[in-house]
C-alpha positions as CSV (number, residue, x, y, z in Angstrom):
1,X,-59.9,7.3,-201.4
2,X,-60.9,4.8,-204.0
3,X,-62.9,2.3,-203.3
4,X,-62.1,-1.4,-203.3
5,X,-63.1,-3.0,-206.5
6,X,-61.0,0.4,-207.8
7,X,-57.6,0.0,-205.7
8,X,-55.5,-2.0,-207.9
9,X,-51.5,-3.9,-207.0
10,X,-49.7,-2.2,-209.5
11,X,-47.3,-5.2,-210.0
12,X,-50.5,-7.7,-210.9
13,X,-53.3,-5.4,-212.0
14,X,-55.4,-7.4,-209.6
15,X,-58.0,-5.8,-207.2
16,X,-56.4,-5.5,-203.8
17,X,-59.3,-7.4,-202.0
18,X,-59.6,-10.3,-200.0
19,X,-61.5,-12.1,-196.7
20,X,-61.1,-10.9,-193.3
21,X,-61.6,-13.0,-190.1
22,X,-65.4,-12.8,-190.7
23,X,-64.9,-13.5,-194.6
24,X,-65.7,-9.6,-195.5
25,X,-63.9,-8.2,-198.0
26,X,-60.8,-6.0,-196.9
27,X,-58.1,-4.4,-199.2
28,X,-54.9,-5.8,-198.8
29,X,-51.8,-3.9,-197.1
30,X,-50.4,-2.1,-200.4
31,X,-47.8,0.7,-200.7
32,X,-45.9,2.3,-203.9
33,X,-44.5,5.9,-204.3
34,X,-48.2,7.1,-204.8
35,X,-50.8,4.9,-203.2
36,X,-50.8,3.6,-199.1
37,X,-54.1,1.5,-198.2
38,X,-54.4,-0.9,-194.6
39,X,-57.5,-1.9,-193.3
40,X,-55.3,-1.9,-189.7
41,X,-55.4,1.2,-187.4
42,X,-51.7,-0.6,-186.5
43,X,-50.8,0.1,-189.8
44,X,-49.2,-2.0,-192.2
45,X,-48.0,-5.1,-191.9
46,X,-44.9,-4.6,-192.4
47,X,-43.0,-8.6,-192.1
48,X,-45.7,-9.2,-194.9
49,X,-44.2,-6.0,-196.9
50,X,-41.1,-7.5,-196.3
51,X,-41.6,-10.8,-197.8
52,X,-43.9,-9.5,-200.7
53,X,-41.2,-6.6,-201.6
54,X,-38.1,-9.2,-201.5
55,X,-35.9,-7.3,-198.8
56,X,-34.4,-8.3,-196.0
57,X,-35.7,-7.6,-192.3
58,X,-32.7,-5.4,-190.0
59,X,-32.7,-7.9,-186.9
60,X,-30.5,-7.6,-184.5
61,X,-27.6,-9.7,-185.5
62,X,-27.2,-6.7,-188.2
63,X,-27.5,-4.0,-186.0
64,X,-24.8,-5.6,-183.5
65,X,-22.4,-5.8,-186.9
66,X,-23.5,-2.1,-187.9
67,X,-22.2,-0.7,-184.3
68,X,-19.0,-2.4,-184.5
69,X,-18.2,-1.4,-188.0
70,X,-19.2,2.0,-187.6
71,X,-17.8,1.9,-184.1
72,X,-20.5,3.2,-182.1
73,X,-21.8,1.9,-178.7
74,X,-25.6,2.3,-179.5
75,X,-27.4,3.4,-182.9
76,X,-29.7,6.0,-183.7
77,X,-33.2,5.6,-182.3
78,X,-34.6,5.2,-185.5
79,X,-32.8,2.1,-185.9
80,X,-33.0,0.5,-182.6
81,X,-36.7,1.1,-182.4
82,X,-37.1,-0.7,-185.4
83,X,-38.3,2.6,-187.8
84,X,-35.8,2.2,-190.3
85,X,-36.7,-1.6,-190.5
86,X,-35.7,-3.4,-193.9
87,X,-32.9,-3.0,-196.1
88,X,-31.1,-4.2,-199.3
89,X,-27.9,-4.9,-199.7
90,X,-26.6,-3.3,-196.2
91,X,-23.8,-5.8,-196.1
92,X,-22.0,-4.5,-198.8
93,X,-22.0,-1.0,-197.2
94,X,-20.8,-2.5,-194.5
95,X,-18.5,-4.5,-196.2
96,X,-17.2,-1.5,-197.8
97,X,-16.2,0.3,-194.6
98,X,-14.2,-2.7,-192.9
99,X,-12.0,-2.4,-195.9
100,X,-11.0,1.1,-195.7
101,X,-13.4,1.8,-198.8
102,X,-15.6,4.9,-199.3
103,X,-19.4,4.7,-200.0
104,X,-21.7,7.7,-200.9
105,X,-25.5,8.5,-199.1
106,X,-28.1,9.5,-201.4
107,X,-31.9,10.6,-200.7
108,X,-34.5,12.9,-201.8
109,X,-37.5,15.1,-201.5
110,X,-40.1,16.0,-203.7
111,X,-42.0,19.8,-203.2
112,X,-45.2,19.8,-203.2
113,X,-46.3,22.2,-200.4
114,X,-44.6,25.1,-198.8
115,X,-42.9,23.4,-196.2
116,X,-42.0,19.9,-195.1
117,X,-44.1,18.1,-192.8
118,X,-43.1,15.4,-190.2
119,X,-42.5,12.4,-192.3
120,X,-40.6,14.5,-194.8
121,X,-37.8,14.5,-191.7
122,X,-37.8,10.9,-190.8
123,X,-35.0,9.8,-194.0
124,X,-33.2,13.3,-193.5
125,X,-32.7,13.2,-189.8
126,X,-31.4,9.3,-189.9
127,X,-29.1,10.1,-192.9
128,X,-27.8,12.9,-191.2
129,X,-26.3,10.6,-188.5
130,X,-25.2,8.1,-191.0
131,X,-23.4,11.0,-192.6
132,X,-21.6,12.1,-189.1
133,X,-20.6,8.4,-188.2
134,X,-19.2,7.0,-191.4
135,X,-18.0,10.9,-192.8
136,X,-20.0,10.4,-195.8
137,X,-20.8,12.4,-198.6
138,X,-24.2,13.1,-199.5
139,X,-25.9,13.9,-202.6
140,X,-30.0,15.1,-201.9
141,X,-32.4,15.4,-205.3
142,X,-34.8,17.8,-204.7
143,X,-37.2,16.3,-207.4
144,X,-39.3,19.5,-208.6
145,X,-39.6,17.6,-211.9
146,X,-42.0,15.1,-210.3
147,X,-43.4,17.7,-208.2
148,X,-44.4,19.8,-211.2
149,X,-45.7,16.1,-213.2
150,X,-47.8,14.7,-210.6
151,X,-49.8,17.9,-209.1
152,X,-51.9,20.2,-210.3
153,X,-49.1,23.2,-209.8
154,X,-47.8,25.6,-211.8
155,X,-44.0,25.1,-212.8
156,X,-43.1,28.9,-211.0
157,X,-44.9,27.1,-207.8
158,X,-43.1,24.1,-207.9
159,X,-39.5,26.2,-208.2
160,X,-40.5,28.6,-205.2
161,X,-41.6,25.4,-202.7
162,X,-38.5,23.9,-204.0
163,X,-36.4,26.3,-202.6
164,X,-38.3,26.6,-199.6
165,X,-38.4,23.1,-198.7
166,X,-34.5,23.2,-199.1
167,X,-33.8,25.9,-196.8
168,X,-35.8,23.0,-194.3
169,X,-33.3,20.4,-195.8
170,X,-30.5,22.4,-194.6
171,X,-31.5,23.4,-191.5
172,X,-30.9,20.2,-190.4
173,X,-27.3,20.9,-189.9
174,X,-25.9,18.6,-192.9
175,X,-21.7,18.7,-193.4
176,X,-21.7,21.8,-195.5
177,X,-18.3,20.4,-197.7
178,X,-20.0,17.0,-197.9
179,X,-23.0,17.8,-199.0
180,X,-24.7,18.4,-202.5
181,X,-28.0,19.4,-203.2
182,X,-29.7,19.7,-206.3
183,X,-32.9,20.3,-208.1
184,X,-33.5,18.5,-211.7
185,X,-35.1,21.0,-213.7
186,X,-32.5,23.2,-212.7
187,X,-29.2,20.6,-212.6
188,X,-29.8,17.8,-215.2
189,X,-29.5,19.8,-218.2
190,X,-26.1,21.3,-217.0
191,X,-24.6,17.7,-216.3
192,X,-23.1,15.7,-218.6
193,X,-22.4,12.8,-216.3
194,X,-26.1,12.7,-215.3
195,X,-27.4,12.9,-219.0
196,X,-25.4,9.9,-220.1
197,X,-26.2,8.1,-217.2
198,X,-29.8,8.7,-217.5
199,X,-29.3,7.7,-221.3
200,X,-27.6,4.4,-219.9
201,X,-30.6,3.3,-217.8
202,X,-33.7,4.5,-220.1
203,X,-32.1,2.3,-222.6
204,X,-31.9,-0.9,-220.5
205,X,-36.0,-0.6,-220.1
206,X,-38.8,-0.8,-222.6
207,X,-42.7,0.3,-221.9
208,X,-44.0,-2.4,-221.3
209,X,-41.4,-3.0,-217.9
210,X,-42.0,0.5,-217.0
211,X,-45.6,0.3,-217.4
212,X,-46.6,-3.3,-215.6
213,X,-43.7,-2.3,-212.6
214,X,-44.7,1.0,-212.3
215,X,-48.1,0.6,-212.8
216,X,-49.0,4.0,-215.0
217,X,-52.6,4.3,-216.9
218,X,-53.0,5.5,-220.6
219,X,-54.4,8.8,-219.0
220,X,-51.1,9.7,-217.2
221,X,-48.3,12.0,-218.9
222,X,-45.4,11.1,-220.6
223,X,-43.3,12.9,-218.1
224,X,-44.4,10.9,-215.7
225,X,-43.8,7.5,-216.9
226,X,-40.0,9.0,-217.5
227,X,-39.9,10.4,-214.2
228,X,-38.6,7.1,-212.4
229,X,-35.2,6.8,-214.6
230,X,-34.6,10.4,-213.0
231,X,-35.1,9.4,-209.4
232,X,-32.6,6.5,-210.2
233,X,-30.0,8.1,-212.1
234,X,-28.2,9.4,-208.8
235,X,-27.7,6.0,-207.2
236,X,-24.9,5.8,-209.5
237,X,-21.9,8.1,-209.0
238,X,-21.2,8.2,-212.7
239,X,-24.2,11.2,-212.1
240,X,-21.9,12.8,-210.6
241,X,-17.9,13.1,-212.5
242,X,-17.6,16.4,-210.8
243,X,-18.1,15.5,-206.9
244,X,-16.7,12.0,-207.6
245,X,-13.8,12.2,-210.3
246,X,-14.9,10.1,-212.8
247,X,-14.9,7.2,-210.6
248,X,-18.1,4.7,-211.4
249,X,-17.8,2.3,-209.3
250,X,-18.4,4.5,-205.9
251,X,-21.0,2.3,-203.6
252,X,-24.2,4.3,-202.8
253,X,-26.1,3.2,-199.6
254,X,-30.1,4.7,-199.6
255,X,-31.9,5.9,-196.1
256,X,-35.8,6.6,-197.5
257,X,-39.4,5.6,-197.2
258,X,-40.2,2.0,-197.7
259,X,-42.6,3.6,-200.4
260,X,-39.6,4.8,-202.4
261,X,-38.8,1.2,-203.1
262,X,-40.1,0.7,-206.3
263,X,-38.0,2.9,-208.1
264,X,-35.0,1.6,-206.6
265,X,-35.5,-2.1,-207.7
266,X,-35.8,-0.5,-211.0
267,X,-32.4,1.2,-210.8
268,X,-30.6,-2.2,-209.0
269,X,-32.6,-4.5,-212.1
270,X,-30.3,-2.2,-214.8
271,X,-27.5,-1.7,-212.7
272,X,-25.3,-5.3,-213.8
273,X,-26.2,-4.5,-217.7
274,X,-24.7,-1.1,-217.6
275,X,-22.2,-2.7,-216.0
276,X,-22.5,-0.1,-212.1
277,X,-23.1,-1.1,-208.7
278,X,-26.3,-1.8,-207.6
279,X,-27.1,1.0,-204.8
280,X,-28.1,-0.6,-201.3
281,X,-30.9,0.3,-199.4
282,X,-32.3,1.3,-196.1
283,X,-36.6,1.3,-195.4
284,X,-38.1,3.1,-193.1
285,X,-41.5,2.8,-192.1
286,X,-44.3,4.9,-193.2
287,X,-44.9,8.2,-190.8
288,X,-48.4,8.1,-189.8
289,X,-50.9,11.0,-190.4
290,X,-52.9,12.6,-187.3
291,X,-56.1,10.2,-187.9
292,X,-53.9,6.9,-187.6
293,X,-51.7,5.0,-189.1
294,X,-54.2,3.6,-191.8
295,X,-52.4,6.7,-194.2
296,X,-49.5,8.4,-194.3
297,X,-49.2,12.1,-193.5
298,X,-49.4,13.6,-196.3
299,X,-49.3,17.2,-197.8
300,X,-52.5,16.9,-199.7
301,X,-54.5,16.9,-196.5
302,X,-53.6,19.8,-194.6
303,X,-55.1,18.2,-191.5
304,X,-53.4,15.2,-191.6
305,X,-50.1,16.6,-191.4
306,X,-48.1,18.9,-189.0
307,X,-45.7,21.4,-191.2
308,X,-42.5,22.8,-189.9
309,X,-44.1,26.0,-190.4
310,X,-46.9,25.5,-188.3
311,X,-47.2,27.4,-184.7
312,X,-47.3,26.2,-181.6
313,X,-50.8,27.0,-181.5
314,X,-51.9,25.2,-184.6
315,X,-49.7,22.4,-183.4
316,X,-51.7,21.8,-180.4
317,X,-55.3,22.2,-182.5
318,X,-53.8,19.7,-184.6
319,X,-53.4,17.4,-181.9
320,X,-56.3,17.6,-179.8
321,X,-58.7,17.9,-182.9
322,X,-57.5,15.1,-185.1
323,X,-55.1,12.9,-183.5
324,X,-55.8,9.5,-183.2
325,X,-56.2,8.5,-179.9
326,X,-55.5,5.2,-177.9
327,X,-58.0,5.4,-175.4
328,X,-60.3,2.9,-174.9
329,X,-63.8,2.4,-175.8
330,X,-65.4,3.4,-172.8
331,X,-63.7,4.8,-169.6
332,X,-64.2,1.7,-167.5
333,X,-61.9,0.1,-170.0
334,X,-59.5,2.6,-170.4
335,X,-59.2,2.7,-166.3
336,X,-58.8,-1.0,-166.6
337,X,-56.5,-1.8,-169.4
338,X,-54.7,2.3,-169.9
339,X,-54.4,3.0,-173.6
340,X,-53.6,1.3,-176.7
341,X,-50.0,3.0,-177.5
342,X,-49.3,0.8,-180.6
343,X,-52.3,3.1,-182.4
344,X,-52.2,6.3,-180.5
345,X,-50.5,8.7,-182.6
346,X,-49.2,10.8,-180.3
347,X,-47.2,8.3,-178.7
348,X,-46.6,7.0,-181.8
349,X,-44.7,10.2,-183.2
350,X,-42.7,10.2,-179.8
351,X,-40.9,7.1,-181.1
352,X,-39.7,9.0,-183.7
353,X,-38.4,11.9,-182.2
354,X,-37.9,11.0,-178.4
355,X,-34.3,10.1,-178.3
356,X,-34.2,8.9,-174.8
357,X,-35.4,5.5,-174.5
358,X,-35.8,5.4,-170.6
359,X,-38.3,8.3,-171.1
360,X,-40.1,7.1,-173.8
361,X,-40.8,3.6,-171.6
362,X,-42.1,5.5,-168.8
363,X,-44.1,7.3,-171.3
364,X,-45.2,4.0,-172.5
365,X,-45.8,2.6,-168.5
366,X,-47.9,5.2,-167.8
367,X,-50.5,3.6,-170.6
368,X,-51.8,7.0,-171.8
369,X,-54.3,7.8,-168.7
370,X,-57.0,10.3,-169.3
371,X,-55.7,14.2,-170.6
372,X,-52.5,13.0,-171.4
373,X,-53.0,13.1,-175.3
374,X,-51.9,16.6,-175.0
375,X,-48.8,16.2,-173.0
376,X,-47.4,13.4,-175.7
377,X,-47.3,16.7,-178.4
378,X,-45.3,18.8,-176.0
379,X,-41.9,16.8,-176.8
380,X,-42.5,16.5,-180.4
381,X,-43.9,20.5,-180.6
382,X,-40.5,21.7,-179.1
383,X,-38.9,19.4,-182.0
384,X,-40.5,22.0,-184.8
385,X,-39.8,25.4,-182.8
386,X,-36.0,23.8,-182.8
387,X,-35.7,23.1,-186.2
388,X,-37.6,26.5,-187.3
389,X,-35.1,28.3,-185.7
390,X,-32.4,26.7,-187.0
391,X,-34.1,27.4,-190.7
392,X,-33.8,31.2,-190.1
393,X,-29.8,30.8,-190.2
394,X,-29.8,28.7,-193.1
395,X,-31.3,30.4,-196.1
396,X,-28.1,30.6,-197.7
397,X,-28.8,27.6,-199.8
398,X,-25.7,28.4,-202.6
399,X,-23.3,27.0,-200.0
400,X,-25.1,23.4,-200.6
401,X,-26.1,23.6,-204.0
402,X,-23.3,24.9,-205.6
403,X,-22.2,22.5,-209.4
404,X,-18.6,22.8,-208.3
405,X,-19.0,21.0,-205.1
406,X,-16.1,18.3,-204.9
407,X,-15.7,16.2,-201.4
């Protein structure tokens, strides 16, 4: 990890440093598409996120209109529990609906290891029941390009954990007719509607934009300073003439990582002088790795992350080696006050995937006694042995990814 003089706010340039309670320097809560850094085993802050990014908090008021538009009696746990947690422009989605209009999903992955991990599924399984309760279509970029720019991988590498990490993607049991899935090394040069809209957006930008908002060095590659115009170009459904018959003016709503954002301002920025919608937005918070929620999980460190391909029995190492716990600092402590659950990860990771709430409070009641790290895993492990099982009937991946899908 850098250090603090080194980690930089890529919209200012300036250090991310500044006094804590006992006027020590601390870095500053700061997220983009590359970079995570909190001095707070909580995690980031993120109401000062929100304020600093310019979205708008999901509070309840929105999440009452949400269940009557979509006409559902409760939302997905994700959203009650406060994961998925900003947006941009939901109203208009929602706006869309009440008049009988359509609206497209749209969200992504980028390969860079074998298999997904954990917080790979959080924006798949929430847009998966966006796509069941509104009868969306859905259009996934599997972004091998960036894969390929931004790690030290060969481009044959890239392609094979591409494919693999689809076969995860649709094992989730998306809509087969309404679903499209596509790579763009493999899918951008074939589409004519995605070249021009690309051309549309790179135009609308200069280097010096693309530089101070996106925050690249002299020492990074081209490629990767044109890589965001390619994340952006499928929030616009003139990407896509063949799935949406021409029509531009389709409204695109976004479920992903609140560390996706940046790119998206870009593409909402261009949208009114190309004359498109801008797409709307849905943040989620950042999944946590095993050794708290001051990172990310990431695929770069192994031992932060659980993979779908993981066993059972490396599951369980996982947990009882590096997990974060919240027990307290002695045992006198613990007996006294039970465990911290707003930093213990396993608990934590329960609140993703638990979807019954009355279990998840008396998990929450029973304030983590002593031995009971290893019981919080069980639920989640039995989450991956489902989903693996469903990937073994799904590696049919031409049914999803075929140029001639039309909803």
């Amino acid at each position: 990890m850098a250090s603090e003089k080194d980690v930089l706010d890529t919209s200012t340039g300036k250090p991310l440093v500044a006094a804590d309670q006992n006027g020590q320097n601390a870095v500053e809560d700061f997220v983009d598409p590359w970079n995570v850094h909190t001095s707070s085993m909580k995690g980031v802050d993120y109401d000062k996120l929100i304020n600093k990014f310019g979205c708008s908090a999901i509070d309840d008021s929105l999440i009452e209109r949400f269940k009557r538009v979509a006409n559902v009696e409760e939302v997905h746990p994700l959203l009650r529990r406060g994961v998925f947690f900003s947006h941009r422009d939901l109203h208009v989605i929602l706006d869309c609906v009440e008049k009988g209009q359509k609206f497209y999903l749209y969200t992504g992955h980028c390969p860079s290891s074998d298999a997904m991990h954990l917080g790979h599924l959080i924006p798949f399984l929430f847009t998966k029941w966006l796509q069941e309760v509104f009868d969306a279509p859905l259009i996934i970029q599997i972004a091998d390009d960036e894969g390929y720019f931004c790690n030290d991988l060969s481009l044959e590498k890239v392609k094979e954990m591409a494919v693999e990490n689809i076969k995860d993607i649709i094992a989730m049991d998306f809509h087969q007719d309404k679903t499209f899935i596509f790579r763009n090394l493999e899918y951008m040069g074939q589409s004519i509607g995605f070249q021009e809209t690309l051309a549309r957006i790179k135009k609308q930008d200069t280097f010096h934009k693309n530089r101070s908002h996106f925050g690249f060095s002299d020492s990074d590659c081209m490629a990767k300073l044109l890589f965001p115009y390619n994340q952006a170009v499928p929030s616009f459904s003139s990407a896509f003439p063949h799935i949406f018959k021409g029509k531009t003016d389709v409204p695109c709503l976004i479920p992903c990582g609140i560390d996706q954002d940046l790119y998206f301002r870009m593409a909402r920025d261009v949208a009114p002088q190309i004359k498109f919608l801008k797409p709307s937005l849905m943040h989620s918070k950042l999944f946590p790795a095993l050794q708290g929620a001051k990172a990310k999980m990431s695929a770069s460190d192994p031992n932060s992350a659980i993979f779908l391909t993981d066993t059972e029995k490396q599951i369980k190492k996982k947990i009882n080696k590096y997990a974060y716990s919240g027990g307290r600092d002695t045992v006198k402590e613990h007996q006294e006050k039970g465990g911290d659950c707003s930093v213990d990860i396993p608990f934590q990771y329960l609140t993703y995937f638990e979807e019954n709430d009355e279990q998840l409070e008396k998990i929450r009641q029973l304030k983590l006694p002593p031995g009971y790290l290893c019981f919080a895993g069980d639920d989640t492990e039995q989450q991956f042995f489902d989903h693996l099982k469903c990937q073994e009937e799904f590696n049919h991946i031409s049914r999803f990814t075929c140029k001639n899908s039309n909803f």
